[in-house]
Backbone bond lengths (Angstrom), bond angles and torsions (degrees), N, CA, C in turn:
res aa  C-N    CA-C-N  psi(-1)  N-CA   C-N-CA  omega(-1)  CA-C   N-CA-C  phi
1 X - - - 1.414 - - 1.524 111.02 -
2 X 0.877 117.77 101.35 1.779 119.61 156.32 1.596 125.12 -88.05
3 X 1.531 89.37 149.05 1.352 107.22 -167.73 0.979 133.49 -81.89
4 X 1.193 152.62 104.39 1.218 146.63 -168.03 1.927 103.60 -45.86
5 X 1.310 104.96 135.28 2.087 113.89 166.07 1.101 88.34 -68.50
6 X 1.829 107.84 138.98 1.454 126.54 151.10 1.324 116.25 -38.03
7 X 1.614 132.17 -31.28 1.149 132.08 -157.32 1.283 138.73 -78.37
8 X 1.521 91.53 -37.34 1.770 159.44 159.72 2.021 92.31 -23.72
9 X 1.019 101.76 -31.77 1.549 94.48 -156.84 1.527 119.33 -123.60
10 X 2.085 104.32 1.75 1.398 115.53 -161.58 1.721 97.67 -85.13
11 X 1.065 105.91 162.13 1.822 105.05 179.43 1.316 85.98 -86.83
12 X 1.560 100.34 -178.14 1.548 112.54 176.54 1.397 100.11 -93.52
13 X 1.394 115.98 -49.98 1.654 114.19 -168.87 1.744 101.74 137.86
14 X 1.360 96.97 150.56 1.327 107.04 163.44 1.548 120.15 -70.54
15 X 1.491 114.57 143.10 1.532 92.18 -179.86 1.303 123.92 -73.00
16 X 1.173 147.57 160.37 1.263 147.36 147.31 1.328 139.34 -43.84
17 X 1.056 133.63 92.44 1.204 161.02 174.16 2.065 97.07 -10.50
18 X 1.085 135.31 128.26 1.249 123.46 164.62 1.938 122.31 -82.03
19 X 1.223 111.63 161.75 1.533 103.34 -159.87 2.165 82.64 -118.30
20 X 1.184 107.36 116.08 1.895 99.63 156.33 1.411 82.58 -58.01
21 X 1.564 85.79 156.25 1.407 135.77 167.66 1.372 116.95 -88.97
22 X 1.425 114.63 -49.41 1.961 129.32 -157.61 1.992 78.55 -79.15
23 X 1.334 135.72 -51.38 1.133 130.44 -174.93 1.837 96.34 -55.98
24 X 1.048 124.39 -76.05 1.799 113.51 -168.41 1.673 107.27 -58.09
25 X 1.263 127.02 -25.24 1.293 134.62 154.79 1.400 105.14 -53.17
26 X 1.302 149.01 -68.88 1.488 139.77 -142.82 1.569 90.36 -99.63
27 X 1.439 135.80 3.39 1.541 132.58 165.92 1.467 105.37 -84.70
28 X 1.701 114.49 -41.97 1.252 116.26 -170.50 1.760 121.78 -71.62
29 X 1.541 99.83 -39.91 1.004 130.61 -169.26 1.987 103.46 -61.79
30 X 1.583 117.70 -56.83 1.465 118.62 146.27 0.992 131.25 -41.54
31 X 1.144 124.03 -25.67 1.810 116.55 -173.84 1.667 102.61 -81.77
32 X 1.502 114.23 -31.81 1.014 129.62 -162.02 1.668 107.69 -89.99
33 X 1.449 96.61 -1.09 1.836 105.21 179.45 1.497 115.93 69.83
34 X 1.322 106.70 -1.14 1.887 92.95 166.88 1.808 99.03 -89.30
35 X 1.224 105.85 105.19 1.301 123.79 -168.53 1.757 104.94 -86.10
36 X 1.011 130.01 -60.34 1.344 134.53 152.51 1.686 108.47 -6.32
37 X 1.443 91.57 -83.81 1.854 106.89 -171.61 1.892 96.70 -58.06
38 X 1.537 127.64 -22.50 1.193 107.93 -173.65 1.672 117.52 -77.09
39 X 1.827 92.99 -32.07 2.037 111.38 -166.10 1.674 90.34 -66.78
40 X 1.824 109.38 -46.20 1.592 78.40 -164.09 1.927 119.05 -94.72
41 X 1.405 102.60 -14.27 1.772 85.65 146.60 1.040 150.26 -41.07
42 X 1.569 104.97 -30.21 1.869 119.72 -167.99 1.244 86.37 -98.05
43 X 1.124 138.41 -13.05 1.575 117.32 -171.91 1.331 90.88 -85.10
44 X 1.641 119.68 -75.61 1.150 129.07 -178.78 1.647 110.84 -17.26
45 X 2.040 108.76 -56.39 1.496 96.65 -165.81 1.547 122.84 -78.36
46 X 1.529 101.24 11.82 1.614 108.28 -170.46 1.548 92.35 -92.09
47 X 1.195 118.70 -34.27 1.291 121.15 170.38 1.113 147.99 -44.42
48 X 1.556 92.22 -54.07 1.733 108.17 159.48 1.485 102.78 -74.20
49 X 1.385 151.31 -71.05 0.615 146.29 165.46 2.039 131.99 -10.34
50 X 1.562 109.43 -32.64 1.321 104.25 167.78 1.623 102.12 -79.77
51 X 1.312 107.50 -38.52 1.853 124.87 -174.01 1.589 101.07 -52.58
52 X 1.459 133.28 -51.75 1.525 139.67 -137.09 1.633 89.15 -117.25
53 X 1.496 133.19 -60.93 1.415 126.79 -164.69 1.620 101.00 102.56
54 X 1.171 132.73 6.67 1.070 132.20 -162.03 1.976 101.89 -99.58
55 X 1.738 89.83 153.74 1.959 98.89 -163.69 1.771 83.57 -65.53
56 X 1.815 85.31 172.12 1.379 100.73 168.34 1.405 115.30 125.16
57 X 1.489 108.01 4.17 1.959 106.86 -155.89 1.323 93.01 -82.96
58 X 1.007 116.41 -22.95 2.278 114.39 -175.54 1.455 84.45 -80.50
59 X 0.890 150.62 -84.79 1.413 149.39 -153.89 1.562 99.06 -48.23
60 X 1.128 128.50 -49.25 1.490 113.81 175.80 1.253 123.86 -60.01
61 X 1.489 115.02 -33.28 1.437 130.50 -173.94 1.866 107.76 -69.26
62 X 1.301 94.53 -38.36 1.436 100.83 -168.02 1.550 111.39 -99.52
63 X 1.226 113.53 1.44 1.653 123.12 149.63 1.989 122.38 -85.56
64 X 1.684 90.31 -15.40 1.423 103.31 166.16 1.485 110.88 -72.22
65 X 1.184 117.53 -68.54 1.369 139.04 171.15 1.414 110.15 -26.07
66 X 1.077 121.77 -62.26 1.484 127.52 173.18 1.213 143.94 -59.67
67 X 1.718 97.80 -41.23 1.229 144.01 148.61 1.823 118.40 -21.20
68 X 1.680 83.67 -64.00 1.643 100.00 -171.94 1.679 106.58 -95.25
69 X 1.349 122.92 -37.49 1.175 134.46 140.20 1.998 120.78 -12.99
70 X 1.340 102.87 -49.07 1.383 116.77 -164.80 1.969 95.73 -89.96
71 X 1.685 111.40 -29.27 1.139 107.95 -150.84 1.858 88.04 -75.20
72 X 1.437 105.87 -49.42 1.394 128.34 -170.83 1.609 96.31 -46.87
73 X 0.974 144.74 -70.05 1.342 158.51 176.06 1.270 99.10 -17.01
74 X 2.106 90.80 -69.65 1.743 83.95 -163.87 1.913 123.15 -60.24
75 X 1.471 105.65 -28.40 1.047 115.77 171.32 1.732 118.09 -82.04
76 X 0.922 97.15 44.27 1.296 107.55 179.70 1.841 105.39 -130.78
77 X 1.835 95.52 -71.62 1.502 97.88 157.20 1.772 133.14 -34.92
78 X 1.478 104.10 -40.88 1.589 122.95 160.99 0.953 115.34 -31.47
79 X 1.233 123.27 -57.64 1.802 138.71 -157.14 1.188 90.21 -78.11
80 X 1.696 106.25 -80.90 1.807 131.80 -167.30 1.304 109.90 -13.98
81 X 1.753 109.67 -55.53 1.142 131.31 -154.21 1.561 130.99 -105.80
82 X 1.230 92.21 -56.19 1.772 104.64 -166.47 1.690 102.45 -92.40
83 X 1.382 126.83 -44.82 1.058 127.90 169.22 1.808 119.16 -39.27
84 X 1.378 108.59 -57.16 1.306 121.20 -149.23 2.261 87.68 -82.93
85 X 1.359 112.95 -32.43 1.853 122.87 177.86 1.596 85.72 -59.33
86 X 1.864 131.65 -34.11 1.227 83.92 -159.67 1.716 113.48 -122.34
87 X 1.437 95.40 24.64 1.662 120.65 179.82 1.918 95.00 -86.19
88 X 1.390 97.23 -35.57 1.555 109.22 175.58 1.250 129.93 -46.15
89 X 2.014 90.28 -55.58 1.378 96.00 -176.68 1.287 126.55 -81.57
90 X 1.423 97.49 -20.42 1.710 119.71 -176.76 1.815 115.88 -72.42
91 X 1.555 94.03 2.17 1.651 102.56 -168.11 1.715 87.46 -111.84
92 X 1.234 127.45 -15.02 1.688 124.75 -179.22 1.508 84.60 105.28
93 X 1.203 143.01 21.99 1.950 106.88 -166.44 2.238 91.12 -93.56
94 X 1.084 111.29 4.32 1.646 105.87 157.20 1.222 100.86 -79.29
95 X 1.252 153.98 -11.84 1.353 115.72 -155.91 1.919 111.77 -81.73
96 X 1.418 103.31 155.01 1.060 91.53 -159.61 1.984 108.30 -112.07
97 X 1.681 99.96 -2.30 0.930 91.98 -172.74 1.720 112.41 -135.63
């Protein structure tokens, strides 16, 4: 009688699911405040992503989010800030003497 190998009987595995890249790219890319490079990655990776079936659609979404999040900000700071320093200066209120 011979024995069957333990090995003899293991599955291989399901395959692994693939991860976009431009989606963990346009998450990373927001956190990091280049907001630009984040909005149009996530678009792009939602794209491939309906096209391919491949993981990643929260990560694109939430590099959108941030993305546009970061853009609003900066144009916000724009106004708040830099606009109003140079209505200032352009009126004389630097002058110093």
């Amino acid at each position: 009688m011979s024995e069957p190998t333990p090995y003899a009987s293991t599955p291989t595995g399901a395959p692994v699911a693939k991860w976009n890249v431009l989606s963990i790219v346009s998450l990373v890319t927001s956190i990091l405040w280049l907001s630009l490079i984040g909005i149009v990655t996530g678009h792009i990776a939602l794209s491939q992503i309906k096209k391919t079936g491949e993981q990643g659609n929260v990560l694109a979404i939430i590099g959108l989010v941030l993305g546009y999040l970061g853009l609003v900000g900066f144009f916000i700071a724009l106004f708040a800030i830099f606009i109003p320093l140079f209505f200032l200066g352009a009126a004389g209120g630097f002058d110093t003497y």
